[in-house]
Every structure is written in C-alpha cells, then in structure tokens.
LORO-202466 format. One record per residue (C-alpha): residue number from 1; residue in three letters; x, y, z. Coordinates in nm, 4 decimals, padded with zeros to 6 digits. Layout:
! LORO-202466
(NUM; 'ALA'; (X; Y; Z))
...
***
This chain:
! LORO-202466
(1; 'UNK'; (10.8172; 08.8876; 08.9317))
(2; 'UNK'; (10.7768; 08.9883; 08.5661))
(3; 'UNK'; (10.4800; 09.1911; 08.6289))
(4; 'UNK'; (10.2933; 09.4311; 08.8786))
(5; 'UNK'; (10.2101; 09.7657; 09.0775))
(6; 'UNK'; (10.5341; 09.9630; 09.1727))
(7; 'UNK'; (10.5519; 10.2363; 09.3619))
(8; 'UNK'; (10.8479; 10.4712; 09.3640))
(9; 'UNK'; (10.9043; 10.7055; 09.6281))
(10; 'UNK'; (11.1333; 10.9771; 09.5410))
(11; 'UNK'; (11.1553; 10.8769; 09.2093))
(12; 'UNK'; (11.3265; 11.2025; 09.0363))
(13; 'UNK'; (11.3678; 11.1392; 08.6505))
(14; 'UNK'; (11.5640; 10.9040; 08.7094))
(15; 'UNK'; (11.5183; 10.5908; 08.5039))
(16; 'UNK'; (11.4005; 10.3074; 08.7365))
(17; 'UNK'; (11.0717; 10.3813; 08.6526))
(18; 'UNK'; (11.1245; 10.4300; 08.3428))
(19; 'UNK'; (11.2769; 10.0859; 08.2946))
(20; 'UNK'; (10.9778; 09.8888; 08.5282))
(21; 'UNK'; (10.7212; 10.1072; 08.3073))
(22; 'UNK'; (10.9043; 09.9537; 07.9691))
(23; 'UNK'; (10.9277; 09.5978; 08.0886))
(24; 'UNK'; (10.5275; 09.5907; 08.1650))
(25; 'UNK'; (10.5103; 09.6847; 08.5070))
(26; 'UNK'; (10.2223; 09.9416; 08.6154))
(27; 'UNK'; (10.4581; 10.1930; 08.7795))
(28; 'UNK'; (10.3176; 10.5347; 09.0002))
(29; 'UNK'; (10.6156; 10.7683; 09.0896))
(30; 'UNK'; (10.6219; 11.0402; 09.3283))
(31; 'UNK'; (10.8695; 11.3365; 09.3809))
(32; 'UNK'; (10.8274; 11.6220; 09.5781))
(33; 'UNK'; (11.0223; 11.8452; 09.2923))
(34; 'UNK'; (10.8136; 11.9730; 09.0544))
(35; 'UNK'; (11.0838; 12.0055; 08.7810))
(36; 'UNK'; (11.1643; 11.6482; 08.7867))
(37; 'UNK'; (10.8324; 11.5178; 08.7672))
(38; 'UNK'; (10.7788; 11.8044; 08.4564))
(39; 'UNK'; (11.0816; 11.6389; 08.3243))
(40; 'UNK'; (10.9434; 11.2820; 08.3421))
(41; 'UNK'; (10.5947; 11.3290; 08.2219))
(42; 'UNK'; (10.7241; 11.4864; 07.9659))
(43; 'UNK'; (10.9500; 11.2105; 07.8552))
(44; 'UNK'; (10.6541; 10.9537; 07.9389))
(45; 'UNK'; (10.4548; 11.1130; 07.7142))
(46; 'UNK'; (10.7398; 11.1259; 07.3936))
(47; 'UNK'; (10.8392; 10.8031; 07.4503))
(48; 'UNK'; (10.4650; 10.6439; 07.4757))
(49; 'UNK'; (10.5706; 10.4708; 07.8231))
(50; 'UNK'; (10.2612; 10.4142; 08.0967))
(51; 'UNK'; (10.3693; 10.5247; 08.4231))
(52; 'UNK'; (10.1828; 10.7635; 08.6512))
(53; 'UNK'; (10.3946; 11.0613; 08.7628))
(54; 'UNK'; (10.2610; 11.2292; 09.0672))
(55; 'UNK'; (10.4468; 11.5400; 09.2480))
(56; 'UNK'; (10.3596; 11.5114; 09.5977))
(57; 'UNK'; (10.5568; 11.5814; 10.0015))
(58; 'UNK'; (10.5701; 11.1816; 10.0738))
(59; 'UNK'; (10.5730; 11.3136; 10.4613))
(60; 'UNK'; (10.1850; 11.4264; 10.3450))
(61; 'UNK'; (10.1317; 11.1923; 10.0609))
(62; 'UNK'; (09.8089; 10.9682; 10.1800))
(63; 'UNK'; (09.8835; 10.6000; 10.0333))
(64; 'UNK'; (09.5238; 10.4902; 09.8694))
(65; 'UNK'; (09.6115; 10.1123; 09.7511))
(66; 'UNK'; (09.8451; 09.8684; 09.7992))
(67; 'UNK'; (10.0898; 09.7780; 09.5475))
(68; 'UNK'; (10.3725; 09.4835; 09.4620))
(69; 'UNK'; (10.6628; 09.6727; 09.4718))
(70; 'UNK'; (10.7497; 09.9538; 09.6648))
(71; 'UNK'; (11.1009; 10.1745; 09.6118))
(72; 'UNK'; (11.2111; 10.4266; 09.8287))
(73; 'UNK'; (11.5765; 10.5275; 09.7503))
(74; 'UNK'; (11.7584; 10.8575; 09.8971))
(75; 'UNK'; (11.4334; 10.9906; 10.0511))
(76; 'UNK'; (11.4573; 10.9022; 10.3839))
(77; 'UNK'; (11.7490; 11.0851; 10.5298))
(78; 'UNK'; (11.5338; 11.4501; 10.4324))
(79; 'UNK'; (11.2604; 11.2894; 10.6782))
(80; 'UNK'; (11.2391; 11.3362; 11.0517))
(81; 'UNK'; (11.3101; 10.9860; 11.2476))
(82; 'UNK'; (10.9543; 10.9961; 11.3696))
(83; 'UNK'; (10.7983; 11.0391; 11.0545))
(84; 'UNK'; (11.0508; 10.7691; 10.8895))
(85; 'UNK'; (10.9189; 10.5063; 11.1356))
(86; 'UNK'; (10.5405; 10.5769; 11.0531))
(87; 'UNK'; (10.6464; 10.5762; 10.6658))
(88; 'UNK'; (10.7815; 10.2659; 10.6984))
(89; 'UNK'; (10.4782; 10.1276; 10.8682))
(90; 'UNK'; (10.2756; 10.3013; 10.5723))
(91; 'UNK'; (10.5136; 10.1625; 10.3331))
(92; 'UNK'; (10.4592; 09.7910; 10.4703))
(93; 'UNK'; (10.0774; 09.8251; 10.5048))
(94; 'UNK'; (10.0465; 09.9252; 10.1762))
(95; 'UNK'; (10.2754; 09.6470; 09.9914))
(96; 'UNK'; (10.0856; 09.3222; 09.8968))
(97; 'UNK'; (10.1286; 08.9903; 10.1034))
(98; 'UNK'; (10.3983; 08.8411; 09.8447))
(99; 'UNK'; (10.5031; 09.2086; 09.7656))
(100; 'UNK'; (10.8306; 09.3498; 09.8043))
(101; 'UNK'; (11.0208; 09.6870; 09.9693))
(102; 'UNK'; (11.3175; 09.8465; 09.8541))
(103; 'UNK'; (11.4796; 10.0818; 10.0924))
(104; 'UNK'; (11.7980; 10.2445; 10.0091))
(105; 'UNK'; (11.8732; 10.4851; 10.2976))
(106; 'UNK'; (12.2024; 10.6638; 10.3368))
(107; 'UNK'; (12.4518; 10.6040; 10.5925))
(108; 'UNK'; (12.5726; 10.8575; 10.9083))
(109; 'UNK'; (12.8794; 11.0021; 10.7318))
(110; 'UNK'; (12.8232; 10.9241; 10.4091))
(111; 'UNK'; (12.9547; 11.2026; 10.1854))
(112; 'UNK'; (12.6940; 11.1385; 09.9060))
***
C-alpha cells in the first residue's frame, strides 16, 4: 500500500504519523494529551506536513468513517477489558475491506 487513510490511535508526537503523512498517506491522529497533540500540530504546521491532529479520550472518541489503516500502539493497556473488546470491534468496523489493523498491546509483566 503506497497510499491511503490512516488512523492513529494514541499517536503522541511521536513520528509514525509523521512519516505516513510525508510519504503521501492522509493520516488523522488522536491523543488524549493535550501537550502532545500541541506539540505535533505545531510541528505539522512548520514542517508543511498534512496530517489531522485531533486530541480526543479514544474510550469516548465516536469513529465517523472508515479508513485503510488503523494503528493503535500502547493505548490499550490504560483501557478497561470491556471497553478494549468494543474498541476493537469499532476499530474493525471502521477499517476498509482490504484495510489493515495494527495493534501493539503490552504484555502482563512487561516492565515498559
């Protein structure tokens, strides 16, 4: 896939996005901290780079199209295990039929 709709979950300023958003892909990122997203719109906007920064509580967040790509990474262990099951579900009704998920979930014990 060299192009499409990503959606990154948790994305902090971390530069995933930043790299999908410089290699053509139409990237929205959510984080619940407000600093981080500060951090990344504010770097979007120096460096000229089109990606949609959104600071939203993903365990509110109301998904309102489906997109190619979806990334969730480190998220999920701050979530309930009820609400991780039905995020899942929203996660997979909202990625396209050929789309793809990312989950990177930590492990029970892992000291990161």
């Amino acid at each position: 896939m060299k192009s499409g709709t990503v959606l990154d979950i948790g994305c902090g300023d971390n530069g995933t996005s930043i790299k999908l958003g410089k290699l053509g892909f139409t990237v929205t990122c959510i984080d619940i901290s407000k600093s981080l997203i500060k951090n990344l719109k504010n770097f979007i906007n120096i460096n000229k780079i089109k990606l949609k920064a959104i600071c939203a509580d993903i365990e509110r967040y109301h998904f309102k199209k489906k997109f190619d790509v979806i990334i969730i990474s480190g998220v999920l262990h701050f979530i309930s295990k009820s609400k991780i099951y039905q995020l899942i579900k929203e996660i997979k009704s909202h990625t396209t039929n050929k789309g793809l998920n990312i989950i990177i979930a930590f492990r029970s014990g892992d000291l990161s």
